[in-house]
Steps between C-alpha positions, in 0.01 A plus 500: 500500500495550868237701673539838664631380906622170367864415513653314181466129531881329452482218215689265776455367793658650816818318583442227730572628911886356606498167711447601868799243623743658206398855659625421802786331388578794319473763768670307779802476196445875452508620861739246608545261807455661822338813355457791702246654249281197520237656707480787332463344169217286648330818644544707211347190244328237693645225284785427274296508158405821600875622568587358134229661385637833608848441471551802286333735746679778723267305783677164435848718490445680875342129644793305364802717451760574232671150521176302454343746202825413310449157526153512443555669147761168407388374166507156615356585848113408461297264644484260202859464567466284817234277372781242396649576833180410668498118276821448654396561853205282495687240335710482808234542732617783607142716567554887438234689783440866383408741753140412390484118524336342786771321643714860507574547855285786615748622775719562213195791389565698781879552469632772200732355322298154487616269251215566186588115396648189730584164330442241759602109451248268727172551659435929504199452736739544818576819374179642658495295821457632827741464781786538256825580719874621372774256677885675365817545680876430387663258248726378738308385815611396834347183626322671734325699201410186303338360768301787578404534165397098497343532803275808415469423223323152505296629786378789254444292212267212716313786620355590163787810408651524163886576513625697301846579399807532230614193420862575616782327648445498884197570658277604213569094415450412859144713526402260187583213613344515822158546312581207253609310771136479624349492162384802464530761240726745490570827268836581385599852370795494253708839390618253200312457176209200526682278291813501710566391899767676732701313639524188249487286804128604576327331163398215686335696816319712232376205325366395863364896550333433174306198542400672892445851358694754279778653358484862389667791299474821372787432272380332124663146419748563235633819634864598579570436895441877680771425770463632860239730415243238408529339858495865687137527298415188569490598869208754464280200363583273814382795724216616302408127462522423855282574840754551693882413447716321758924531462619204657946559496611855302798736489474847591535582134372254292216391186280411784508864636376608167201251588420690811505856382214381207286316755512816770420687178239309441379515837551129552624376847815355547633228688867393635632237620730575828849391489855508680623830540803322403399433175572686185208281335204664771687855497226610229220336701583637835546839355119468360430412851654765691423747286086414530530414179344112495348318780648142657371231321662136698224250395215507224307552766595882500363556183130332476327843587708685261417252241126414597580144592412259746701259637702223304336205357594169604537457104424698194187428368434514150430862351167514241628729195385852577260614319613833245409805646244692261575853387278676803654302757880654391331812477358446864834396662713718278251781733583339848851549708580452855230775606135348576279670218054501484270398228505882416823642472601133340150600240657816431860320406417263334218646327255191474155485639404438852338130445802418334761640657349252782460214313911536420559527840327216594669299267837590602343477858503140455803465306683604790652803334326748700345559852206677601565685804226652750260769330514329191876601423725306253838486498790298341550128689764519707493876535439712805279766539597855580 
């Protein structure tokens, strides 16, 4: 007999708390690739358990909308159900980064419609490299454009930049290669499930990205193809994942102009490569370049102080395996932007104490992530003050 103020004790145990992974896999399969609602579900929840947990909610209904609270209320649509799904994936190596993991790339956070889960084939630690840099432009290249591409390209990559890019025919493959060329890594975006590559032709330069750096997707392995959709979202994950984007050859209308309009809405610069006026290949680029719309870019060179770099090493040295960023120091840069912030009004963000608020800093001091200005200001490396 239970006491007056005492609730009635259950017989059984609570049911065990969902695996975090299968959450995620679950809500990323609820909301669906490329997501609008993605940030809002985050805000509204904090984490995907939480969303399943209040799936039946009018809260989880306004967050995610009408589509996704149909879904969610599937029979077969629960976390459990992707834990075989998550077997397969390790089995093939391919490693499934939810928007919690480590290796997640945290310039992915600050977009809204960030991808809640990436599946990523070879080493994920690139994905949160500094001095990453977007290299795109048209399938069918001029010569002129390939060997701008090879040219900036290799002079990027011995500097210490990551390029980034689709995977495509034409100058996404040329951007690639350039890096692989000078053994560096390398990060390829695809718009095409993980377990497939588009074109065919490109299995063996992924292989190569692989081994250098990574291959990633928002789309599952053993998914239908999404068609030209996938690789127009797949261009708001090169900007977002990118410093500053360069177009080396592009049509007026094109993919790559897709590219552009995510990084200026990101507030990323943008680069172009002149070209004839002749051209049909440079009519996009020139147009960015008239129009104020991207700055000149004719040699690596131009792009060091965008990017934070130096000048190019004589060779690439080897790179020590970063260490994973702990859970204050996302929280810390998830705070900073391209605007010089204090101790304080970075304290009042972030909400952690003084003493450590500065011992994060420090650390990512020396990690070369941030830079501490004058008056004891921090900003993002590679940023500029305002």
């Amino acid at each position: 007999m239970t006491r007056a103020g005492e609730g009635q004790l259950s017989l059984f145990p609570p049911d065990p708390a969902p695996d975090p992974l299968l959450c995620w896999l679950w809500l990323a399969g609820t909301l669906g690739a490329g997501s609008q609602r993605a940030g809002a579900v985050l805000d509204a929840f904090g984490g995907a358990q939480e969303a399943w947990e209040a799936r039946d909610t009018d809260a989880f209904a306004a967050a995610a909308g009408p589509a996704a609270v149909q879904r969610a209320c599937l029979p077969d649509n629960t976390p459990e159900h992707y834990r075989a799904f998550a077997r397969r994936c390790a089995a093939r190596r391919i490693r499934i980064l939810p928007y919690d993991d480590p290796d997640y790339p945290l310039a992915f956070s600050r977009i809204s419609d960030m991808p809640l889960v990436l599946y990523c084939t070879g080493d994920p630690r690139w994905l949160n490299e500094p001095a990453a840099v977007g290299m795109v432009g048209t399938r069918k290249p001029t010569e002129y454009g390939l060997r701008a591409a090879e040219d900036i390209g290799r002079g990027l990559a011995r500097a210490g930049a990551i390029i980034v890019s689709g995977l495509a025919d034409g100058l996404d493959s040329a951007g690639h290669r350039a890096a692989v060329g000078e053994n560096c890594p390398t990060i390829a975006v695809m718009g095409v499930p993980i377990d497939r590559t588009y074109p065919a032709a490109n299995r063996e330069l992924r292989r190569v990205i692989e081994r250098r750096g990574c291959v990633i997707s928002e789309y599952p392995p053993e998914s239908e193809p999404v068609g030209a959709v996938g690789f127009l979202q797949r261009n708001r994950l090169i900007a977002a994942l990118s410093g500053a984007l360069v177009v080396v050859e592009a049509k007026e209308k094109s993919g790559t102009m897709s590219t552009v309009g995510h990084a200026e809405r990101y507030g990323k610069p943008v680069f172009a490569v002149p070209g004839s006026i002749f051209s049909p290949a440079s009519a996009g680029t020139n147009a960015l370049l008239r129009d104020g719309r991207a700055k000149a870019v004719c040699t690596a060179a131009d792009l060091f102080g965008t990017l934070g770099l130096q000048t190019a090493r004589p060779a690439p040295a080897p790179r020590e395996t970063p260490r994973p960023l702990s859970e204050n120091e996302r929280l810390v840069l998830s705070c900073l932007g391209a605007k010089a912030q204090g101790v304080e009004e970075l304290g009042v963000k972030s909400g952690l104490p003084t003493a450590a608020l500065l011992g994060v800093l420090m650390k990512l001091e020396l990690a070369g992530r941030v830079s501490c200005l004058p008056g004891k200001r921090y900003i993002l490396r590679g940023g500029s003050a305002s």
